[in-house]
Short mmCIF file of the C-alpha atoms (twelve columns), coordinates in Angstrom:
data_MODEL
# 
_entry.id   MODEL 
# 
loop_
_atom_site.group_PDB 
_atom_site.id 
_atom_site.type_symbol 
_atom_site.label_atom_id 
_atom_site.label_alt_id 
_atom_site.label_comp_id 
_atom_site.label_asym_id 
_atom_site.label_seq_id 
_atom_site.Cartn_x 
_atom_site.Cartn_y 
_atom_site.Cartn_z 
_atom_site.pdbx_PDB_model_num 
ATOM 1   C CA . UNK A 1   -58.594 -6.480  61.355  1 
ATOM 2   C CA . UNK A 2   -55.475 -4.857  60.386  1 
ATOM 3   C CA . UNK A 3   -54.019 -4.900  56.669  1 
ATOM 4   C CA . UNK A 4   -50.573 -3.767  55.906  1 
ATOM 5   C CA . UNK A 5   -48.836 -2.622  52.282  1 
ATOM 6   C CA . UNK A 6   -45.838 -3.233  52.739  1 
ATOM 7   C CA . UNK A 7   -41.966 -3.525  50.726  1 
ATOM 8   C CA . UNK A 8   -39.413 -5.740  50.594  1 
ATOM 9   C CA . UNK A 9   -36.335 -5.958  48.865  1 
ATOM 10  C CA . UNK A 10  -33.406 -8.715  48.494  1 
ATOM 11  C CA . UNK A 11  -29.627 -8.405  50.109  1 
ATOM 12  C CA . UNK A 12  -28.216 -6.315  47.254  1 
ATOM 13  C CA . UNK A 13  -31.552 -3.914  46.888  1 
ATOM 14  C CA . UNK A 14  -31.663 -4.065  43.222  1 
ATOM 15  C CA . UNK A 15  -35.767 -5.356  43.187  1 
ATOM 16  C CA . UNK A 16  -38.048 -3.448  45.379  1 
ATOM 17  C CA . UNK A 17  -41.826 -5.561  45.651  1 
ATOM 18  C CA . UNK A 18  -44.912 -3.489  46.565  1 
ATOM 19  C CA . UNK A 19  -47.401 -5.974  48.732  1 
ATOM 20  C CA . UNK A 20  -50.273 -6.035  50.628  1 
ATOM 21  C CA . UNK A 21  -51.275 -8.311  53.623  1 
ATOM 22  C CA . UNK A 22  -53.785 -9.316  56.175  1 
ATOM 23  C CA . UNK A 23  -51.171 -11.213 58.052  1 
ATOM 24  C CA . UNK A 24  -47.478 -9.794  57.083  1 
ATOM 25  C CA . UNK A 25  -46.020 -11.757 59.365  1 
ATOM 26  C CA . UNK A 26  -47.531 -14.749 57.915  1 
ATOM 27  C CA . UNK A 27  -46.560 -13.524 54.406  1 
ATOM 28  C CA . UNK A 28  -42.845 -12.719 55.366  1 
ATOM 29  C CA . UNK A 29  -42.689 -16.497 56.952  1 
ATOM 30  C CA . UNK A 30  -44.007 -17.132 53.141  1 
ATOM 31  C CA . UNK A 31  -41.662 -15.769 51.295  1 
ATOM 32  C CA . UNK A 32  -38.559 -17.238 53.204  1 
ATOM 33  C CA . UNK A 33  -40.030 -20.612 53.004  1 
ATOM 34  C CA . UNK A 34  -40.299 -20.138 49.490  1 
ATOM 35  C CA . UNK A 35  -37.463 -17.845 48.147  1 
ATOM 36  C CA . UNK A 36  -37.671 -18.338 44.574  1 
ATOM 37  C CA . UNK A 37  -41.229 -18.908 43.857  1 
ATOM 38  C CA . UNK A 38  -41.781 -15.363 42.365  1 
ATOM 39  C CA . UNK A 39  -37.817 -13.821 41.227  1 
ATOM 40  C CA . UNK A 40  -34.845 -16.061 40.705  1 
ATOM 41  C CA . UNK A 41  -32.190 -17.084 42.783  1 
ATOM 42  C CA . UNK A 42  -30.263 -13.846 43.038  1 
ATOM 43  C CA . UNK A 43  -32.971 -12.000 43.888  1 
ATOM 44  C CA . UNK A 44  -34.619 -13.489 47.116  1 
ATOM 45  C CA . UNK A 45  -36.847 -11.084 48.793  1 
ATOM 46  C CA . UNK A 46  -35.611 -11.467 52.591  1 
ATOM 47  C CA . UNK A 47  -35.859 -7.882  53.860  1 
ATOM 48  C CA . UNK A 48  -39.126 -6.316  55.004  1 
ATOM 49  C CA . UNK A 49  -37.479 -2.523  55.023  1 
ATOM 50  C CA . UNK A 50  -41.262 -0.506  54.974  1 
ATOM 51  C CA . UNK A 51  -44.863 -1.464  55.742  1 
ATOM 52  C CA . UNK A 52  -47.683 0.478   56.561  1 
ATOM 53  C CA . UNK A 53  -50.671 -0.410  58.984  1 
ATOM 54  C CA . UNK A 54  -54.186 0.353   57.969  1 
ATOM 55  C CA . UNK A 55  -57.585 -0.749  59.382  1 
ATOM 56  C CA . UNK A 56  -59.676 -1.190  56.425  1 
ATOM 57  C CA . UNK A 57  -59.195 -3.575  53.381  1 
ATOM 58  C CA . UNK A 58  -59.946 -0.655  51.405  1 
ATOM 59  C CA . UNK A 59  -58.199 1.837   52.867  1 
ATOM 60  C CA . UNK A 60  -54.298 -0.777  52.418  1 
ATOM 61  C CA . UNK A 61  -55.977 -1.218  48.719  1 
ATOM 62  C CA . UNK A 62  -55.969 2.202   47.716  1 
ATOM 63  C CA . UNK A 63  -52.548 2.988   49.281  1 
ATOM 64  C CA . UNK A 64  -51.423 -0.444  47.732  1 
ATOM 65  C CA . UNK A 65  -52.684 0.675   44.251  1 
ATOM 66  C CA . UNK A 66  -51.121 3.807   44.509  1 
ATOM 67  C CA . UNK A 67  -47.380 2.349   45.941  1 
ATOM 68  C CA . UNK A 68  -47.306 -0.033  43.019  1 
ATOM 69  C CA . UNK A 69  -47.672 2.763   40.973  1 
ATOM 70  C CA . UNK A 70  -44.653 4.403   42.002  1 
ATOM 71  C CA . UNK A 71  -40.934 4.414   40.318  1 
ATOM 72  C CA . UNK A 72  -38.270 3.293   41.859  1 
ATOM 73  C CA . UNK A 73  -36.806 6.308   42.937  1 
ATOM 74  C CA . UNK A 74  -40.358 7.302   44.521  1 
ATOM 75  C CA . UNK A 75  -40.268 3.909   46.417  1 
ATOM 76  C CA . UNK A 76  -36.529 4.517   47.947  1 
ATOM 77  C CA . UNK A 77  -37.670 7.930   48.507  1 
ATOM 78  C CA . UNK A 78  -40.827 6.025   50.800  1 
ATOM 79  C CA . UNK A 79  -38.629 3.728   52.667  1 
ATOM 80  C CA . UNK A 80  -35.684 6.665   53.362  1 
ATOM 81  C CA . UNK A 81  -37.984 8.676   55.257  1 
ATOM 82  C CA . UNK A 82  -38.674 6.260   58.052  1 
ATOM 83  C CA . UNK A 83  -35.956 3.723   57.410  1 
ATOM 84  C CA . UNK A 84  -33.185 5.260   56.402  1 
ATOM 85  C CA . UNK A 85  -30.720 2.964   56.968  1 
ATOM 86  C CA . UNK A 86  -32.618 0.054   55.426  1 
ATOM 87  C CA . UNK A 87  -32.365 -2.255  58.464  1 
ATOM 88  C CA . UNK A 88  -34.891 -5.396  58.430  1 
ATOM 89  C CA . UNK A 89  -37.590 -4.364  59.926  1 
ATOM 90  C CA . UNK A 90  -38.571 -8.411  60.457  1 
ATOM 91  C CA . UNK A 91  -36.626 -8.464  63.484  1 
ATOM 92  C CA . UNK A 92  -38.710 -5.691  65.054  1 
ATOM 93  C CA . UNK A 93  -41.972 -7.456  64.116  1 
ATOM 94  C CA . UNK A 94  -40.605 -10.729 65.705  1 
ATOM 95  C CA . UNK A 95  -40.071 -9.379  68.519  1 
ATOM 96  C CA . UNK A 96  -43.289 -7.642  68.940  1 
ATOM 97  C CA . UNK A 97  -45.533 -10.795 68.178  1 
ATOM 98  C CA . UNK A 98  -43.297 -12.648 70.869  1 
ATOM 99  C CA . UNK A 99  -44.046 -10.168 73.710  1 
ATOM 100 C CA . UNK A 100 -47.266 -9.443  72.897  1 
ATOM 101 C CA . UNK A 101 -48.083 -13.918 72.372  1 
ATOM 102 C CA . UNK A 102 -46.217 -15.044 75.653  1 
ATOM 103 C CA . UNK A 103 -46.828 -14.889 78.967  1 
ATOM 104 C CA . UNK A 104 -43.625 -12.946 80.860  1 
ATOM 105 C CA . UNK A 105 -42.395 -16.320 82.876  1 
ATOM 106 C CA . UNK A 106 -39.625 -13.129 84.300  1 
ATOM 107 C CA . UNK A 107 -42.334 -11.401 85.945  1 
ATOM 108 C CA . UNK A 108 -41.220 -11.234 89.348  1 
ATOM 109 C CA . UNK A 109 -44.481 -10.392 92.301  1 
ATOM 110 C CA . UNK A 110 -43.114 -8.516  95.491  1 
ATOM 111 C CA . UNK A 111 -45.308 -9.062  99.085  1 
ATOM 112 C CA . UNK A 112 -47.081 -5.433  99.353  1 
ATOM 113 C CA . UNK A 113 -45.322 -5.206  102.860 1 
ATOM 114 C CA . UNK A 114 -41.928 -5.319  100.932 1 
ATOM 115 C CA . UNK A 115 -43.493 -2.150  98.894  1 
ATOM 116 C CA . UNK A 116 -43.337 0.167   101.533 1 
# 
């Protein structure tokens, strides 16, 4: 099973949240559904902008321990080096689970004759 530690942040980036996850996309749907359950209202954490995949409970645990740990310039520093831009990376996730979930209905089948 996979585990993730992951980061989100709100529109303005002024809270960064270290998390970890057996399902994130479960745990994004989560925090959307309820925005301010753990921060107030101007800081909603909407935007997944790092995660990490790992394949062993303990393994996202230590990683998770050790993230937490971190100051906020170490935790910019983290999500600069693969997402520079700080795009949601929710979209991309989205997207993936959709492929990988649904049967292609645009899948077209040629005759082999048509092949050759």
């Amino acid at each position: 099973m996979k585990n993730f530690v992951y980061i989100l942040t709100d529109r303005n980036r002024t809270s960064l949240h270290v998390g970890m996850s057996a399902d994130l996309l479960k745990t994004l749907a989560f925090y959307k559904q309820m925005p301010n359950l753990f921060f107030d209202s101007g800081q909603q954490l909407s935007r997944l902008v790092y995660f990490e995949e790992f394949k062993t409970e303990a393994q996202a645990l230590g990683r998770f321990k050790l993230v937490s740990r971190f100051t906020r310039m170490q935790k910019e520093r983290l999500v600069r080096t693969c997402n520079p831009d700080w795009v949601d990376l929710t979209i991309g996730l989205d997207f993936e689970h959709i492929t990988l979930n649904k049967a292609m209905d645009m899948q077209v089948t040629l005759p082999l004759n048509m092949m050759s």
